[in-house]
DSSP file (Angstrom, degrees, kcal/mol; ACC not computed):
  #  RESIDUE AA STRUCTURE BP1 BP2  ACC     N-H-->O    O-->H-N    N-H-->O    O-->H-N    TCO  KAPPA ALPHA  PHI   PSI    X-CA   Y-CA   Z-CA
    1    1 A X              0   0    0      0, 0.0    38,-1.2     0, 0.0    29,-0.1   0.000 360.0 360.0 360.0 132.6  116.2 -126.5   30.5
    2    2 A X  B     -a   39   0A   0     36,-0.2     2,-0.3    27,-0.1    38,-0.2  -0.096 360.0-161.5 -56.5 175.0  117.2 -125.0   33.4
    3    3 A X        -     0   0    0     36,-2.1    38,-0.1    35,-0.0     2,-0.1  -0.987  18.8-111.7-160.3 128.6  114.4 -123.5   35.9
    4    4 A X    >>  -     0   0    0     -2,-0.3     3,-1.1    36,-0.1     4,-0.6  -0.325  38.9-103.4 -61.0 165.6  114.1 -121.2   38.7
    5    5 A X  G >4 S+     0   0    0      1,-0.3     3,-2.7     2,-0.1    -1,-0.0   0.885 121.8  47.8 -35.4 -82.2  113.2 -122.3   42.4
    6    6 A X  G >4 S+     0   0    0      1,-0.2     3,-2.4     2,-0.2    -1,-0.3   0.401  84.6  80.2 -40.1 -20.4  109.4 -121.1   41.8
    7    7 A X  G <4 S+     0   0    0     -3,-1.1    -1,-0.2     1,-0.3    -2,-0.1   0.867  93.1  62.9 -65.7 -29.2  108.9 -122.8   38.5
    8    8 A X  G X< S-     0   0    0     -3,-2.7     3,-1.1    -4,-0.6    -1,-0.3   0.359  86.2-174.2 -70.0  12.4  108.3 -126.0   41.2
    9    9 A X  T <   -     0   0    0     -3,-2.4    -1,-0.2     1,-0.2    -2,-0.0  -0.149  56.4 -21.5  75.5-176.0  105.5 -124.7   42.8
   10   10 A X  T 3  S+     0   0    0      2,-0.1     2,-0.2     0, 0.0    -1,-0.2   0.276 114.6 101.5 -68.6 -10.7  104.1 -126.0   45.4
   11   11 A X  S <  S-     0   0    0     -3,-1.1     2,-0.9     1,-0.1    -3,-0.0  -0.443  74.5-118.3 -80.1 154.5  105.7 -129.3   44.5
   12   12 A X        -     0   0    0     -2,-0.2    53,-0.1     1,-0.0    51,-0.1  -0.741  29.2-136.8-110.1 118.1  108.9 -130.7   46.3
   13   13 A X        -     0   0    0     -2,-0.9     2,-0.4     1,-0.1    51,-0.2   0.119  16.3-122.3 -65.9 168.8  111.8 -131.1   44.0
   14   14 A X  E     -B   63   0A   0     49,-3.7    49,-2.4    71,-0.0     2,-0.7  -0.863  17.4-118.1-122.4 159.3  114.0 -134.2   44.0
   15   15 A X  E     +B   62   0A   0     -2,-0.4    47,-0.2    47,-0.2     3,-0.1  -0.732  39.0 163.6 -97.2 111.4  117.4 -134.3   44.5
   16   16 A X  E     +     0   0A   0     45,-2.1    67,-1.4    -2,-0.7     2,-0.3   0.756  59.9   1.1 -89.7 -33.9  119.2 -135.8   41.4
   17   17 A X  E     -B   61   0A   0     44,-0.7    44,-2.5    65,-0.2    -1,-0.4  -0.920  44.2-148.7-171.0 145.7  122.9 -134.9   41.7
   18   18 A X  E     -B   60   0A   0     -2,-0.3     2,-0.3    42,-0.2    42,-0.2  -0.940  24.6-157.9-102.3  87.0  125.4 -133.1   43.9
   19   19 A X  E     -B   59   0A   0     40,-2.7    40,-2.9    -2,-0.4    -2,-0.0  -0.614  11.0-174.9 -94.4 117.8  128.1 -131.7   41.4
   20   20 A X  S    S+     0   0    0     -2,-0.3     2,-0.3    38,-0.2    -1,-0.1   0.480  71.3  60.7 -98.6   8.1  131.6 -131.0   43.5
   21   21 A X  S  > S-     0   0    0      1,-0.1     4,-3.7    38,-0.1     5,-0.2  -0.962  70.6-149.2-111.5 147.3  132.8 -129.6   40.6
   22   22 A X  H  > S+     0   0    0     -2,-0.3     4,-2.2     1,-0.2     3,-0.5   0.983 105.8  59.9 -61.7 -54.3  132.1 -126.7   37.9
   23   23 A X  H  4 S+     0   0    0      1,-0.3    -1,-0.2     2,-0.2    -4,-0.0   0.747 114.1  34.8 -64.7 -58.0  133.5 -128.9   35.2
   24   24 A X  H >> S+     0   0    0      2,-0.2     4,-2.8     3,-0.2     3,-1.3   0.853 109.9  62.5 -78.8 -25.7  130.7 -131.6   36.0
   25   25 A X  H 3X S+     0   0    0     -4,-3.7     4,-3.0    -3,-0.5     5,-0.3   0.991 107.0  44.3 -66.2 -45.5  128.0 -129.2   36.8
   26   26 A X  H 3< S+     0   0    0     -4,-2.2    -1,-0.3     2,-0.2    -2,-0.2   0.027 109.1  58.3 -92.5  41.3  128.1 -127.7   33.3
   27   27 A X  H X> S+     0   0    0     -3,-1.3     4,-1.6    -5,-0.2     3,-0.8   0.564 106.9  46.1 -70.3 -66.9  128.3 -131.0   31.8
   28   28 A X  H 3X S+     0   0    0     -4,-2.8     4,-2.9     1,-0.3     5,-0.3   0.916 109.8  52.1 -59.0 -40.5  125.1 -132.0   33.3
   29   29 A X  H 3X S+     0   0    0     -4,-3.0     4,-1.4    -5,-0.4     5,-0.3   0.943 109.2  48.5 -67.6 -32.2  123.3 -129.0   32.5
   30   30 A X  H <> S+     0   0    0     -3,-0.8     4,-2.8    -5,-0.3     5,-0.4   1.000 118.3  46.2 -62.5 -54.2  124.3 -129.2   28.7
   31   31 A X  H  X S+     0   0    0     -4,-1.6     4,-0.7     2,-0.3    -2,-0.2   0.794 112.0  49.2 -54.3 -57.8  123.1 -133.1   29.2
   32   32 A X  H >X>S+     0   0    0     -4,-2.9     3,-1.3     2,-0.2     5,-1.1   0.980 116.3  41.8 -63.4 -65.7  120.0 -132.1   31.0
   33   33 A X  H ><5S+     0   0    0     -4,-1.4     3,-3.2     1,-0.3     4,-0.3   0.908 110.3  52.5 -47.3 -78.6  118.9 -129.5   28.3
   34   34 A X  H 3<5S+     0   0    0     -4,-2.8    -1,-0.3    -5,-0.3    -2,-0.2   0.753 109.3  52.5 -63.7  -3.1  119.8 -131.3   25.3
   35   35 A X  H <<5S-     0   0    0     -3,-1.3    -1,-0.3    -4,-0.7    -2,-0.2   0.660 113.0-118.3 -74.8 -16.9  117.5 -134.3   26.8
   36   36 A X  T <<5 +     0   0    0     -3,-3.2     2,-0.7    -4,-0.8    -3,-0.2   0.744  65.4 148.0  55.7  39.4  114.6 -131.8   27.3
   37   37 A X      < -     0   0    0     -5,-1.1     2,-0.2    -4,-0.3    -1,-0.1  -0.762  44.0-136.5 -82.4  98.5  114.7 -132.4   31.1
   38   38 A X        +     0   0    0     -2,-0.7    26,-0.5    -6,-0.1     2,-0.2  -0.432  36.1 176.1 -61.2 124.3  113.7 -129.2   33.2
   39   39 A X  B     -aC   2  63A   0    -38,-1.2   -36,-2.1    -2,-0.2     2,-0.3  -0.880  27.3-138.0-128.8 167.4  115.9 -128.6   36.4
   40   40 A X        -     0   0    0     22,-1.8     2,-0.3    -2,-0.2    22,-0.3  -0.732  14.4-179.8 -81.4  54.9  117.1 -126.8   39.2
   41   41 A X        +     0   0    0     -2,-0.3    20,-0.2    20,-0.2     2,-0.1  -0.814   7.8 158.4-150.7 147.5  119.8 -126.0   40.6
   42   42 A X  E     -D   60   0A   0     18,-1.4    18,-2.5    -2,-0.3     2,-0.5  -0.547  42.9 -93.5-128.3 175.2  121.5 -124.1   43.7
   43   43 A X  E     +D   59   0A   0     16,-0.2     2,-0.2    -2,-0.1    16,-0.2  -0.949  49.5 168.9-110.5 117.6  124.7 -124.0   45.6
   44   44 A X  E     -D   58   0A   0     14,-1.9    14,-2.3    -2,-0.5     2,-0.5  -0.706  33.1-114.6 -83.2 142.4  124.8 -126.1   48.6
   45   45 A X  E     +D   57   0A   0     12,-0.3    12,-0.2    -2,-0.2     2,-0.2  -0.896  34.1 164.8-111.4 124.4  127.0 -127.3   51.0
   46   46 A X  E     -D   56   0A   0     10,-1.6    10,-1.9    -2,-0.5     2,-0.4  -0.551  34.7-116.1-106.5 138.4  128.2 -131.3   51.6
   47   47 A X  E     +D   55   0A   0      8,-0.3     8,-0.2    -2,-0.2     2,-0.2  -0.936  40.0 172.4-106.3 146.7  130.7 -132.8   53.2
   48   48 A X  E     +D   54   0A   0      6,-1.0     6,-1.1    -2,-0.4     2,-0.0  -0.537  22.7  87.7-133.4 176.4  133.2 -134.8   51.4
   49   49 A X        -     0   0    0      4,-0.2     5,-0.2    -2,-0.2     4,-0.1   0.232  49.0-132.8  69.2 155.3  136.2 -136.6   51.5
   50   50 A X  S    S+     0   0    0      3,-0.1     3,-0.1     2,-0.0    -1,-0.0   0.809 103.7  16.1-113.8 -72.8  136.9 -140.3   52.3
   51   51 A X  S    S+     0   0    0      1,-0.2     2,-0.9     2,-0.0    -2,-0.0   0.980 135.6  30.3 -73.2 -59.1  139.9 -139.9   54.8
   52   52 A X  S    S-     0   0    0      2,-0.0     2,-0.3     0, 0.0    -1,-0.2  -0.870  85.7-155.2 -95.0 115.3  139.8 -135.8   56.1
   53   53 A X        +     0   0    0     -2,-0.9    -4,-0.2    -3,-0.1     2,-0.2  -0.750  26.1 150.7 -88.5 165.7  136.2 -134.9   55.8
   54   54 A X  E     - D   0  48A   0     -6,-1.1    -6,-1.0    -2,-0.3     2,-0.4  -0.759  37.9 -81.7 173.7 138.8  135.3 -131.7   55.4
   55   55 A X  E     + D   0  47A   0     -2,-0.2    -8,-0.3    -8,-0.2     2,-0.2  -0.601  37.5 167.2-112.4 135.7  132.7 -129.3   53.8
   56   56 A X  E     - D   0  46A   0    -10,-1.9   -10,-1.6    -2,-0.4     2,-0.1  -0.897  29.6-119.0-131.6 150.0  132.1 -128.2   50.7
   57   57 A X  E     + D   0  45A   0    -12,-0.2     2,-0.3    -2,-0.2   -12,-0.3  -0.405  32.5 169.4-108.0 171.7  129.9 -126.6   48.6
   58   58 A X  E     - D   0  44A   0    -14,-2.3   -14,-1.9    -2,-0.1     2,-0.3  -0.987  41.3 -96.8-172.5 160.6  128.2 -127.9   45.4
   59   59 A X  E     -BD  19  43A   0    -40,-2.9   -40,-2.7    -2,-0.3     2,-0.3  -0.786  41.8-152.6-103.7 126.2  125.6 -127.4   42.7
   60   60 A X  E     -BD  18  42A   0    -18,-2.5   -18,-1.4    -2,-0.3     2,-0.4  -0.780   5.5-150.0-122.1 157.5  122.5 -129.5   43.7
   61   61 A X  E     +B   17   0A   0    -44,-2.5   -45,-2.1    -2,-0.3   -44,-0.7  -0.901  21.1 170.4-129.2 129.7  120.5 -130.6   41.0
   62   62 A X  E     +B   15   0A   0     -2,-0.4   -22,-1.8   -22,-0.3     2,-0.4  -0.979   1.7 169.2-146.9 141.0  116.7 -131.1   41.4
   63   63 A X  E     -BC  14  39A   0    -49,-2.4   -49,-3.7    -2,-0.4   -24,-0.2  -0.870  46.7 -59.8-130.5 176.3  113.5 -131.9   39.1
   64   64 A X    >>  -     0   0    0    -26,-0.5     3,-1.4    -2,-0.4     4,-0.9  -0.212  45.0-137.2 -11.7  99.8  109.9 -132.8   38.9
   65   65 A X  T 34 S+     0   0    0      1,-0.3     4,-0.1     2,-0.2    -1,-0.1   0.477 104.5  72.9 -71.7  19.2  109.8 -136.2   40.4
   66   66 A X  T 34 S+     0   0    0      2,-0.1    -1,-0.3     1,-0.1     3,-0.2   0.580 111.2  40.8 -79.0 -38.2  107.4 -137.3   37.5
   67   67 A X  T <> S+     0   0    0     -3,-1.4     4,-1.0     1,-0.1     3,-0.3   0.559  78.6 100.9 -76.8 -13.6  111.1 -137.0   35.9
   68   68 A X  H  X S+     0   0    0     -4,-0.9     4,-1.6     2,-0.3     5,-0.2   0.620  81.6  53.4 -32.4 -64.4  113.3 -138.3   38.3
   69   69 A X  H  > S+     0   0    0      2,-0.3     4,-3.1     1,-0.2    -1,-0.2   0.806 110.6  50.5 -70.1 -58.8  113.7 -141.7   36.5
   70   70 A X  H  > S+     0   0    0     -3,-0.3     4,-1.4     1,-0.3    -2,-0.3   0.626 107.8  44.8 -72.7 -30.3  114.6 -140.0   33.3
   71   71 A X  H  X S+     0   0    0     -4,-1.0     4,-1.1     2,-0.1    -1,-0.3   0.703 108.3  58.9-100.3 -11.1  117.1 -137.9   34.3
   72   72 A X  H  X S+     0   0    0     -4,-1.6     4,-3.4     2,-0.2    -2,-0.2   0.872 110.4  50.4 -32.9 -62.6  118.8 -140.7   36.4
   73   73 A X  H  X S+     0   0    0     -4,-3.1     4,-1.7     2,-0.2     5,-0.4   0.966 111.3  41.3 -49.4 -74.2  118.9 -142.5   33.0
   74   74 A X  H  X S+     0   0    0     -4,-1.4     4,-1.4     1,-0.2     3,-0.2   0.835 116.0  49.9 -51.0 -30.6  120.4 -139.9   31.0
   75   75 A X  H  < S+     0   0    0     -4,-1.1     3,-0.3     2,-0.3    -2,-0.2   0.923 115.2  49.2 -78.8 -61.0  123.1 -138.9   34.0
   76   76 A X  H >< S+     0   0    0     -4,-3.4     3,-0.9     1,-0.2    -1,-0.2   0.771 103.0  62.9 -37.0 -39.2  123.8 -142.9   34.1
   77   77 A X  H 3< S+     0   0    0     -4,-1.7    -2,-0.3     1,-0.4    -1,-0.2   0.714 105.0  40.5 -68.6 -47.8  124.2 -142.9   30.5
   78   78 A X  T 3< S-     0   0    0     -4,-1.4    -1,-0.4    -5,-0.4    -2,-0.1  -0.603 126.5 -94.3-100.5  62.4  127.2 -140.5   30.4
   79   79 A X  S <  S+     0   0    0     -3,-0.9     2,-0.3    -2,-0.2    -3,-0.2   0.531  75.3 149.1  92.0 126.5  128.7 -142.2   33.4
   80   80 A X        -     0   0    0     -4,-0.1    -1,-0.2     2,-0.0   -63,-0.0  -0.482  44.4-136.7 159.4 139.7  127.3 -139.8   35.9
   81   81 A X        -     0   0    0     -2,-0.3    -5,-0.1     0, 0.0    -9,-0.0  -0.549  37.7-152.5-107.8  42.7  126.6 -141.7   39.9
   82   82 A X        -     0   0    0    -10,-0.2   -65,-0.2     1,-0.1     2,-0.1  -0.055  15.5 -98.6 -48.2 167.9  123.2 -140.1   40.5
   83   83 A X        -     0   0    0    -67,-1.4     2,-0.2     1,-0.1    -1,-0.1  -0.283  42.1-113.8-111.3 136.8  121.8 -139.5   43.5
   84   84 A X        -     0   0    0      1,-0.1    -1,-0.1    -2,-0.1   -69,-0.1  -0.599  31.4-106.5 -92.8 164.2  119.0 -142.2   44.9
   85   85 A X        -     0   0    0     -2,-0.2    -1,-0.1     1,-0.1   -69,-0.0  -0.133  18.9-124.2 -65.0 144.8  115.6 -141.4   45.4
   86   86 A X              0   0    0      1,-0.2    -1,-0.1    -2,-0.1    -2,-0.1   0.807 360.0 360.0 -68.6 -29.1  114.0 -140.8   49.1
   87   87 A X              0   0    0      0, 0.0    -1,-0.2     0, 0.0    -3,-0.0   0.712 360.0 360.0 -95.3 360.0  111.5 -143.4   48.4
């Protein structure tokens, strides 16, 4: 289910997915919810592109890192490239 900022706390969310599209971000949020994985997520900006970089903004996806694992899985699972872990 989705989540406001403040529903983390004092804890520091992890970064799961970058979505450069609408079309994938509300895929993944249907995905997340029906998995019963609680997230985050804001609009950020990334640079992209392979040949012209250039920057763009995108819906950045973060949870619980006690969850991290789990929503990796499910986001793998429907073909989704999540995003690796800091550690």
């Amino acid at each position: 289910m989705r989540r406001e900022a403040g529903w983390f706390g004092e804890e520091e969310p992890e970064l799961v997915y970058i979505a450069g599209r609408l079309k994938d971000a509300t895929r993944l949020e249907e995905l997340l919810t029906a998995a019963g994985i609680d997230y985050g997520v804001e609009a950020d900006e990334f640079e992209g592109g392979f040949i012209f970089r250039r920057t763009r903004t995108g819906a950045f996806f973060y949870v619980r890192t006690g969850n991290a694992a789990e929503a990796r899985r499910v986001m793998a699972d429907h073909g989704y490239r999540p995003a690796e872990g800091a550690g």
